[in-house]
C-alpha positions in Angstrom: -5.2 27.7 14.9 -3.9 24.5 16.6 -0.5 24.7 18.5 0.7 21.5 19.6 3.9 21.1 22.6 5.8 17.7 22.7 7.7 17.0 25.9 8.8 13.4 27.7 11.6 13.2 25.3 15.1 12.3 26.7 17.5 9.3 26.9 16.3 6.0 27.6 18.2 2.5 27.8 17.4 -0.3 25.6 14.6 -2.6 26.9 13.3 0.3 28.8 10.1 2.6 28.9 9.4 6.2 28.1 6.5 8.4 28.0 5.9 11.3 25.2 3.4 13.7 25.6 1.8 16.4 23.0 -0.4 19.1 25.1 -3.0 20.9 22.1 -4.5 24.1 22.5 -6.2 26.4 19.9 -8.5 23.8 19.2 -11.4 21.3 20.5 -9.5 18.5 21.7 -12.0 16.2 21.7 -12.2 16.9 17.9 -9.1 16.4 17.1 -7.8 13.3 15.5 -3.7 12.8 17.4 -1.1 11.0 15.7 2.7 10.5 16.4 5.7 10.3 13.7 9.3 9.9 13.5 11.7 12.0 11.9 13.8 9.8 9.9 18.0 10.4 8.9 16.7 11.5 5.3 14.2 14.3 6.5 11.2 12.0 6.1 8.6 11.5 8.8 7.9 8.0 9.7 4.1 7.0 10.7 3.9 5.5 14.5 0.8 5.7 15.6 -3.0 7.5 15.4 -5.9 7.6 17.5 -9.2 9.0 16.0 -11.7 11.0 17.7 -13.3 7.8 18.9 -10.3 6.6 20.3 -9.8 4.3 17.8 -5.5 3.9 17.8 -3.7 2.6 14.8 -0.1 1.6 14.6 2.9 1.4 12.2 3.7 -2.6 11.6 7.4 -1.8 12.5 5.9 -1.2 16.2 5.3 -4.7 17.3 3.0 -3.9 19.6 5.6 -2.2 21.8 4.2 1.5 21.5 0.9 2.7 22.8 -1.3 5.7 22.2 -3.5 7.1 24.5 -5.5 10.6 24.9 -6.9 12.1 28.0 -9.6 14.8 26.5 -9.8 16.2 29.9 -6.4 17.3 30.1 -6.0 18.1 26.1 -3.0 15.6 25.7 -2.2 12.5 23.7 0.4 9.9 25.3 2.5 8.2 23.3 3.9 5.3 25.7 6.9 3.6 24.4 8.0 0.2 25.9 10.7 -2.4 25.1 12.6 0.5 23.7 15.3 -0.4 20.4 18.1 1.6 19.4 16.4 2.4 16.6 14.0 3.8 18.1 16.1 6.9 18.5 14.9 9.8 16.9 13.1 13.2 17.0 8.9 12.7 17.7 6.4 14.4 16.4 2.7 15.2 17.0 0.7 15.9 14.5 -3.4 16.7 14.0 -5.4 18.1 11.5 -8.5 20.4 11.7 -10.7 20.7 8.2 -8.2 21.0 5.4 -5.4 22.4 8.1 -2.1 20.4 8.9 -0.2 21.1 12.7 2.8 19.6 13.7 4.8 20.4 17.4 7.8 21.3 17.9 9.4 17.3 18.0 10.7 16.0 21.3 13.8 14.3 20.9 14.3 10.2 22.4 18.5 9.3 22.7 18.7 5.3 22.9 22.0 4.1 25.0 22.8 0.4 24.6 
C-alpha cells in the first residue's frame, strides 16, 4: 500500500513562488505515475498537473504555464513548483498516484494567498 506525505504548503504573496512536495513510500517510486490536484470550495478536486513514469508532465490549461512538476526517483518525491502565484491559487493540494487498479491520495498541504 502506497502512503503519500505533502508538505511545502504555507502562505505565499501574489506574484511569488512556492514549492510543494509529496514524499511516497509503500511503493516503487519509479513506478509510480505522480499527479497534483486542488481541492475546490465545493469538495471537488481540481486537475493541476501529472508526470508519468517516463517523466512525461501534463498540465491543467488554467496553469498557464506557471506551475511545474518535477520527480526525483532517488529521493521518492514529486515537486510541484508553483510560480507567479494568483489568489486563486489558494487552496488545499493534493498528491495523488495509482498502483494497478489502487487510488492514494496524501494528506493535502494547504497554500494561503495574501494580496
Amino acid at each position: 500500500q502506497v502512503q503519500l506525505v505533502e508538505s511545502g504548503g504555507g502562505l505565499v504573496q501574489a506574484g511569488g513562488s512556492l514549492t510543494l512536495s509529496c514524499v511516497a513510500s509503500g511503493g516503487i517510486f519509479s513506478y509510480l505515475p505522480m499527479a497534483w490536484y486542488r481541492q475546490t470550495q465545493r469538495n471537488q478536486y481540481d486537475f493541476i498537473a501529472r508526470v508519468t513514469i517516463g517523466g512525461v508532465t501534463t498540465y491543467a490549461d488554467f496553469m498557464e504555464g506557471r506551475f511545474n512538476l518535477s520527480r526525483d526517483n532517488a529521493k521518492n518525491t514529486a515537486y510541484l513548483q508553483m510560480n507567479k502565484v494568483r489568489l486563486e491559487d489558494a487552496g488545499f493540494y493534493f498528491c495523488n498516484t495509482c498502483e494497478a487498479t489502487d487510488d492514494y491520495w496524501g494528506q493535502g498541504t494547504q497554500v494561503t494567498v495574501s494580496s
